[in-house]
Structure formats: structure tokens, C-alpha cells
N, C-alpha and C positions, 0 to 999 in steps of 0.2 A: 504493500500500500504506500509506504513513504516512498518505494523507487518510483510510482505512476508519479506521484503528485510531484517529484522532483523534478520528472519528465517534462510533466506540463509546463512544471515553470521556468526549466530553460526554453521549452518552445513559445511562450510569451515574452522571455526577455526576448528570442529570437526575432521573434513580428516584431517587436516594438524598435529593436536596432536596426536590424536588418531590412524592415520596411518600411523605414521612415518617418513611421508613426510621431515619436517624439519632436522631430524636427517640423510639423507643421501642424502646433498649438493650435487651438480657437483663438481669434483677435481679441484682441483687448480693445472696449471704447471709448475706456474713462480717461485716456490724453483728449483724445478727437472733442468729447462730451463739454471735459472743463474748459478748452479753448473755443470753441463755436456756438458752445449755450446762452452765451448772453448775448451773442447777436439773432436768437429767435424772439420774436413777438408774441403776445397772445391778441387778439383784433375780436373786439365784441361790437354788435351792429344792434342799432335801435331803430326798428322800421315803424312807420304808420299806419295801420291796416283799418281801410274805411272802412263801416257797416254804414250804408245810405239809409235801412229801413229802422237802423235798431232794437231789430230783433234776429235772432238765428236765422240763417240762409236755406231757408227750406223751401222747396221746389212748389213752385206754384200747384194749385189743389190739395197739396200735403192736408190730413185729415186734423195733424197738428198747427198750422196755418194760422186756422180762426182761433183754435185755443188759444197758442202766445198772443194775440193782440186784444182777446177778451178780458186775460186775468193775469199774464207774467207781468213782470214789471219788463222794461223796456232794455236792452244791454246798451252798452255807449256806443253813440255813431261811430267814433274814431277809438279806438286802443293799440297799444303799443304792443311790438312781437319782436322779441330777441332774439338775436344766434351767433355763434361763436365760431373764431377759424384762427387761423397761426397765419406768420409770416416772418420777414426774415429782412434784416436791416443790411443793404445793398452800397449805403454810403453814412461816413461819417457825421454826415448834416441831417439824417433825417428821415429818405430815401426809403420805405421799405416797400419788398416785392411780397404778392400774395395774387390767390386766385379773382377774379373776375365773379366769379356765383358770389365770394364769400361777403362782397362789399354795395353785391347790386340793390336797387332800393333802397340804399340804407339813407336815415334822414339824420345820424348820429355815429361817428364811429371812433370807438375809444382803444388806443394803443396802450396796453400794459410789455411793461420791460419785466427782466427776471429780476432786477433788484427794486418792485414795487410801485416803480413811476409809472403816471398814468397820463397819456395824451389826448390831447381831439385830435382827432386826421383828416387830412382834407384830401380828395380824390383829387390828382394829376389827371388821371386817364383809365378808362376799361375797354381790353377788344374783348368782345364775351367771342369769337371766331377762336384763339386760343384760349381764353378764360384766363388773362394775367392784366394783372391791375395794379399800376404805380399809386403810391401812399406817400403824401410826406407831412412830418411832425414837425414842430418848431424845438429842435434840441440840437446840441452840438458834442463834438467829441463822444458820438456812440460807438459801440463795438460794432463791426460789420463780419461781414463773412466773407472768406476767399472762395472767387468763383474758378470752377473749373472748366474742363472740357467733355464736355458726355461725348464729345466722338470717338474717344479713349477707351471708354469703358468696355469692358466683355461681360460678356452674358458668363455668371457663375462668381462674379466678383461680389464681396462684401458692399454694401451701403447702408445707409444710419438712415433712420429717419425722427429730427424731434419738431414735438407739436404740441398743440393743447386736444387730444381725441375728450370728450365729453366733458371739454373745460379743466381738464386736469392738469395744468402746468406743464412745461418742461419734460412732457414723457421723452423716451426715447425707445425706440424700437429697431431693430436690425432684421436683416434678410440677405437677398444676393440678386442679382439683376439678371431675369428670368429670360428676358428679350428684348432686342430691339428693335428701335422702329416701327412699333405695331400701329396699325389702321384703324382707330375706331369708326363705326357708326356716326354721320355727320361733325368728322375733327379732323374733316381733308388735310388741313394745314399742319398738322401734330404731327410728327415721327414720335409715339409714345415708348417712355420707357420701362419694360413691365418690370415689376419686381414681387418676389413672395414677404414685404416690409408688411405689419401689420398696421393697418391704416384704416381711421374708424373715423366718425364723426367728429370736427373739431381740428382736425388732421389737415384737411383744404388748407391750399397755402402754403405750407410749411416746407421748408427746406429738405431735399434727399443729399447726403453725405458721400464721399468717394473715402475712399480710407485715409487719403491724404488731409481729410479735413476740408476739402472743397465741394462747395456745393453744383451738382451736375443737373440736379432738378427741383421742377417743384410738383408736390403731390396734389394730384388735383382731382383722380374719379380711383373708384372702388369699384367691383364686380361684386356683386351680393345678392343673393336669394336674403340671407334674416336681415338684411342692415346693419350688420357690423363684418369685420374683416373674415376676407375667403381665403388670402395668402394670393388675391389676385388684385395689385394696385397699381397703379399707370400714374408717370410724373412727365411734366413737361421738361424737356430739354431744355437745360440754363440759357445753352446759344439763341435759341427760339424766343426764348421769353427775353433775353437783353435783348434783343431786333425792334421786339414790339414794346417796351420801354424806353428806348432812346427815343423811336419815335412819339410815344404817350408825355417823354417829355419834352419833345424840343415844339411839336406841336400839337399835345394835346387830344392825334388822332394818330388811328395807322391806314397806311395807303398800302395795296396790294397790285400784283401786276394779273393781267389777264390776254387771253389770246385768243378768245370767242370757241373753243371746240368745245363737243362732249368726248368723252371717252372713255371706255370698259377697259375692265380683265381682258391681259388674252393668255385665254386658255390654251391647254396643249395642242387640242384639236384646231382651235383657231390659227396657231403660230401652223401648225402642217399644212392648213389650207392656203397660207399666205407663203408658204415656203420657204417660214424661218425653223432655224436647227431645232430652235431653244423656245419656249415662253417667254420673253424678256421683251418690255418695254408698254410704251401705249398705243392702244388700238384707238384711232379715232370714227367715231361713229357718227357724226355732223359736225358740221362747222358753218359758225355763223355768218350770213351772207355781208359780205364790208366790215366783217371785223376784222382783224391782225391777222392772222392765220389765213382768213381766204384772200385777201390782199398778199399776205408771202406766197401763196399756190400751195399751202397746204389742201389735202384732198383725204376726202372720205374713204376710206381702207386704208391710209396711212400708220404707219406703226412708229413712232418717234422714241427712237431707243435715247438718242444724247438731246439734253437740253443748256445751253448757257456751258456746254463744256463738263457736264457732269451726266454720272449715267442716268437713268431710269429703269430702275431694274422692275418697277411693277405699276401698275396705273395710277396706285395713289400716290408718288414718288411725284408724278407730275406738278398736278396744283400746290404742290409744297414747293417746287423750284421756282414755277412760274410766278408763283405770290410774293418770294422774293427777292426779284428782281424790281428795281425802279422803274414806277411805270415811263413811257417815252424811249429807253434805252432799247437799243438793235442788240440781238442777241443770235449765236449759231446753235441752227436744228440739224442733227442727222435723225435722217429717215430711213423706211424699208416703205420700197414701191414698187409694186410688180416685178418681185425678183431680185430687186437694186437694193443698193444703198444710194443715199443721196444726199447733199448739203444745203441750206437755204437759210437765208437772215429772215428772221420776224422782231418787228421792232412790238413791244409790249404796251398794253393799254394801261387802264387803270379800272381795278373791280369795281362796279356797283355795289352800295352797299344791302340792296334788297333786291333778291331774285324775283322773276317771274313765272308763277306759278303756272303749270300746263292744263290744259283743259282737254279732256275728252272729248271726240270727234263721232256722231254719230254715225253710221253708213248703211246705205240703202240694201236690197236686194235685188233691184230690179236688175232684166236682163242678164240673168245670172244664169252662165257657161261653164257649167262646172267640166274637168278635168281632172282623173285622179293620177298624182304623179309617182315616180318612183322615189321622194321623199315620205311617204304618209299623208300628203296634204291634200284636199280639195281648195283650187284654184280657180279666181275670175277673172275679169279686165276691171277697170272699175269706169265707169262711167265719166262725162264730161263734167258732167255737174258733179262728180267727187274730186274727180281731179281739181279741178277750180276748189274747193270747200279746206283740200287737205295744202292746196297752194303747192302739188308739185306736177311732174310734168309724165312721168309713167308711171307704172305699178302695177301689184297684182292682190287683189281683197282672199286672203283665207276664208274659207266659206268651212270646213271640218280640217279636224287634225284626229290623227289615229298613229298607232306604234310609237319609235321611239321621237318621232317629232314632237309630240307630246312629251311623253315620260321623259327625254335627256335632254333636248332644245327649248323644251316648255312654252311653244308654240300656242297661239292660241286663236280660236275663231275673232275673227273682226282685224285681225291682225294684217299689216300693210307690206307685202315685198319689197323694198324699194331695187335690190342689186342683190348678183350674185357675184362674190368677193368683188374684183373691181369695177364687173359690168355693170352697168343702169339694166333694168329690165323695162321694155315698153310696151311688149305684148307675150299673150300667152303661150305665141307660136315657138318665139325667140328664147323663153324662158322652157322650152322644154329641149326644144333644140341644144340649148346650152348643157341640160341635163341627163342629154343621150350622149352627150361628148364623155363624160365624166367616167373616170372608171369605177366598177362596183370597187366598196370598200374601203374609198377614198375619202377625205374630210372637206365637208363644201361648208365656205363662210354666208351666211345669207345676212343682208344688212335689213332688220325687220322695224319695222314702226308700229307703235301702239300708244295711241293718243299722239302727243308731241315729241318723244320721246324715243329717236333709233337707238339702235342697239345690232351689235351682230351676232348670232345664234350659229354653233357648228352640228352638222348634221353629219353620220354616217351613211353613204348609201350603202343600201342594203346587199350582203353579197350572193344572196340566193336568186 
């Protein structure tokens, strides 16, 4: 029995020597903690929440309706609603960075430092498009924090995060930097940086750590099902947010560059049908008639791998380059065009700050020539009077979808042909024509319209 248990324990010094174990401790944060914690914020907001009836907001006929105005007493027209968020003091005068949610509406906003001093804040500037909001106090000689570079970072590295999560002071929390670059849901502009940091309400705002003690981000959105941390939190990259701060301060707003296109995913089947190796870059799927883009001769099925001299390796990559650039400046596109590559200057716009919103296009039946294709689809012509309604010049009305048109292209009845990859389609004849050429098997790009909105969808033809 004592020779096994000897055993074991030279085969434990052995891992532990022999495999390095010793040599690559857990970090330590309490240097990082005691030098960068008094440059975090705590940022409390006093908002004004009108009640016009002064009573509870209950939905007209509510059965409780007529009771509160019979016999409650009435609640106040106007009350005050609180909330809480971090942030992080960027310059010795004052200067502090925090999220854009955390300070919106507010009609009061009070800076607490870690040694108890209490500020009013006056709003420089909010882009709620990243969600980063310049703050400045009247104080001098504050602590600040050293900025770093998130281009540095790798995914598996240590990062700190301190805030106030549920008004709690100075927490601090660790994790490691899960991914980069990620793409939310309407944060075109964001290369987000995920981390498994736990980050909870109160958190917004707050400073993310490098191990060197530089700040690489700010925390700004959580993934949650309960509402509190999943080990899935996303921070804006420092570079991105000092862009949109120099601008919030020198004037107050931020300008974006724009070049009138829309454009998708392109997917693997898409990149085959257009005859590139790889997936990589943007697939453009309209372009706006006289804006930038159709003035440089950019063209619908173009794939714009390099932008301003930097690559595009995926669609959302785009409006993050193009937005910052200055608008007015000429900038170099390399493209993929029928086979090519190819180069071309587009001189950049300037964003609108409110989209326009698409409207649904109804469409007739009439005169309706159906054809069934070797796609899965039933196909029409569409009429003069659609053409004029949809404002374009050929087409073809999906009338049924069946097989995988449906199920993997997600094709839909009412839906508009416009091209097949870089043809226009004009008539029914042409468009089958086109697709007797094809070989079984092969991936066909179709550029589809539904409502306002192209898109290009990749179909397999079928090989039986």
C-alpha cells in the first residue's frame, strides 16, 4: 500500500514538473484592480416618466378602467424612474466614457468616484448606432485609465471587467475573450468583443481590462434567457468607441460614410455560382440608382472583397469600413465580376440619419402563364402595369415553390426574379433557356425581390 501511494506521488510531482503545470499559475488581478479602480465610475440617471391620465396605463375597455377612476385615488402625472451603469474616466479633466442606453432620457445624471465624490454630468454626445456616450464632470486631476489596442487581443486571453452590476460598487469580474469580431443583430457598425466576463445589470458602460491594465473595451449587451449573466457578454472595441468620441467631442455628433448598396452573406453555394474559391467578401444585391456606388459602376452581383485597402472577409465587415471612412473622400474597391477581379475609386457619401422603411408591393394574377421549371418553381411574366408599380424593367412573378426551393433557398410565392447571377431576366423564354444551359448539380445564384428588398438565393439543380 505505501509502495502504490509513493507511486502516485512521484507520478504527480511528475505532471506537475514535467508538464508545466506549475509554470502557468492563475493571474493574479489585485496589481491590474488597485491601479485602474479609481478610474471606474458609478453613473446613476434620474429620468421623468409622464403618466398624462394619472392613473395606471391600462388598455382601453380594461374591466378595471372604470374602477380606478370611480374610487382609486389618482397616481402623479409625472414620477421619477432610476437606473444605474459604470463608466470609466478617459481624461484627467473630466472626460468619462460609458454606454449610450445607460444615459439616454436621463433629465439628471450623477457621477460617483471610488473615493465618494459625487458629480452632475453633462452629456457631450450619444451615437445610440454604437451605444457610446461622452460624459464630462467639472473636476480636475482625476485618475484615468490606459487605453489599449483590442486588435491585439486573442481569443483565450485573460480580461477584467469592473463595474457597478446591481449598484454594487467596484465589483470586478474576470473571464477570457471568447471571440472576435462578432455581428450582432442591428450593431452593423460593432466588431463585438465576446467574452465568458460575468456581466449583469449595472455592468453597461464599464471598462473591459487587457492584462496589461488597458482598457480594450466597453461592456455594453449580455445574452440572457433569466437576466443576469450566461458567460455570454459582448464589449465595444476601445478603437471604435474613441472614433465616435473624438467626434461627440469636437462636434457634438458622429458622421458616417455611405455608398448607396444593399448586400448579403455569401454563402458557399453563392461564392460557387459566382466562381469564387472561397466564401469571402460582399455580395451586393442592389445599388442605389445616383448614389456612390452606381456612379463608380459598381453592379448588382458584384462581390467587393477589399474596401479603402482592407479586406472584407464577410458582409458585415463592410458597413463597419465604409462608416468609417470620411464622408467626401475617394477611396479603392477591389471586386469579383464575372470571373475577374477588378479595381475602381468610389468617392463616399454621408449616412442619413433615418432609414426608409420598405413597403410591401401587392401583385396581380392576371394573365398568368405558369411554367414548371427545373428549379421547383412555378413561373410568370408579370405584367405592364406590375412592371411600372415594382419601377423595374423585366422579371419573373413566382406563382408556387415546391422541393428544395423552398426548404434551402426559402423561396416564396409573390416573390420577384429579377437575374440569374449576372443576367437580367426579361422573359420566361430566356429564363429557361438560360436554365437548360446549366448543368445538373451545379449552384445557380438567383437575384430575388420581395417587397423592396433583393437578395440573392443559391439553388441546387436537381441531378436526377
Amino acid at each position: 500500500m505505501l509502495r502504490k501511494l509513493l507511486g502516485y506521488t512521484v507520478l504527480l510531482l511528475g505532471i506537475s514538473l514535467g508538464g508545466g503545470l506549475h509554470a502557468r499559475e492563475l493571474p493574479d488581478f489585485t496589481d491590474l484592480v488597485e491601479k485602474q479602480g479609481s478610474a471606474v465610475v458609478n453613473i446613476s440617471t434620474t429620468q421623468i416618466v409622464h403618466n398624462q391620465s394619472g392613473f395606471p396605463n391600462l388598455p382601453e375597455g380594461d374591466p378595471f378602467s372604470d374602477f380606478f377612476r370611480r374610487f382609486a385615488p389618482q397616481m402623479p402625472r409625472d414620477h421619477e424612474s432610476q437606473s444605474l451603469g459604470s463608466g470609466f474616466i478617459i481624461s484627467a479633466d473630466g472626460y468619462i466614457m460609458t454606454n449610450a442606453h445607460v444615459v439616454d432620457k436621463a433629465e439628471k445624471i450623477t457621477v460617483r468616484l471610488t473615493d465618494k465624490r459625487e458629480f452632475i454630468a453633462k452629456v457631450i454626445g450619444a451615437d445610440k448606432r454604437t451605444d457610446v456616450a461622452l460624459l464630462k464632470i467639472e473636476a480636475t486631476e482625476l485618475p484615468k485609465v490606459t487605453v489599449g489596442d483590442p486588435n491585439k487581443l486573442k481569443v483565450g486571453e485573460w480580461v477584467v471587467a469592473i463595474g457597478s452590476p446591481f449598484g454594487f460598487d467596484s465589483s470586478v469580474t474576470q473571464g477570457i475573450v471568447s471571440a472576435k469580431g462578432r455581428s450582432l443583430q442591428q450593431d452593423n457598425f460593432v466588431p463585438f468583443i465576446q467574452t465568458d466576463v460575468a456581466i449583469n445589470p449595472g455592468n453597461s458602460g464599464g471598462p473591459l481590462f487587457n492584462m496589461d491594465g488597458e482598457v480594450v473595451g466597453i461592456n455594453s449587451q449580455i445574452y440572457t434567457r433569466s437576466g443576469g449573466s450566461m458567460g455570454l457578454s459582448f464589449a465595444i472595441p476601445i478603437d471604435v468607441a474613441t472614433q465616435v468620441t473624438e467626434q461627440l467631442r469636437s462636434s457634438g455628433k458622429v458622421t458616417r460614410g455611405r455608398i448607396g448598396v444593399t448586400i448579403q452573406e455569401l454563402t458557399r453555394e453563392l461564392a460557387d455560382s459566382f466562381g469564387l474559391k472561397k466564401p469571402q467578401g460582399a455580395l451586393i444585391s442592389s445599388v442605389e440608382k445616383n448614389g456612390p456606388a452606381d456612379k463608380a459602376g459598381i453592379e448588382v452581383s458584384d462581390v467587393i472583397v477589399t474596401f479603402d485597402g482592407k479586406p472584407v472577409n464577410a458582409s458585415h465587415d463592410l458597413p463597419r469600413l465604409v462608416a468609417a471612412v470620411k464622408p467626401g473622400k475617394k477611396v479603392s474597391v477591389e471586386l469579383w465580376r464575372k470571373g475577374e477581379s477588378k479595381h475602381i475609386s468610389v468617392e463616399v457619401a454621408e449616412i442619413a440619419e433615418d432609414g426608409k422603411l420598405s413597403r410591401g408591393i401587392e401583385k396581380s394574377a392576371d394573365d398568368v402563364a405558369e411554367m414548371v421549371t427545373r428549379l421547383g418553381i412555378s413561373v410568370s411574366e408579370l405584367s405592364k402595369e406590375q412592371l411600372k408599380e415594382l419601377q423595374i424593367s423585366g422579371g419573373l412573378l413566382v406563382e408556387e415553390v415546391k422541393g428544395q426551393a423552398a426548404r434551402s433557398a426559402g423561396l416564396q410565392r409573390g416573390d420577384v426574379l429579377l437575374s440569374i447571377g449576372t443576367i437580367s431576366i426579361r422573359s420566361m423564354k430566356q429564363f429557361n433557356d438560360i436554365i437548360k444551359q446549366v448543368a445538373r448539380g451545379r449552384n445557380i445564384a438567383l437575384l430575388v425581390r420581395r417587397g423592396e428588398s433583393p437578395m440573392y438565393v443559391a439553388i441546387k439543380l436537381d441531378e436526377k
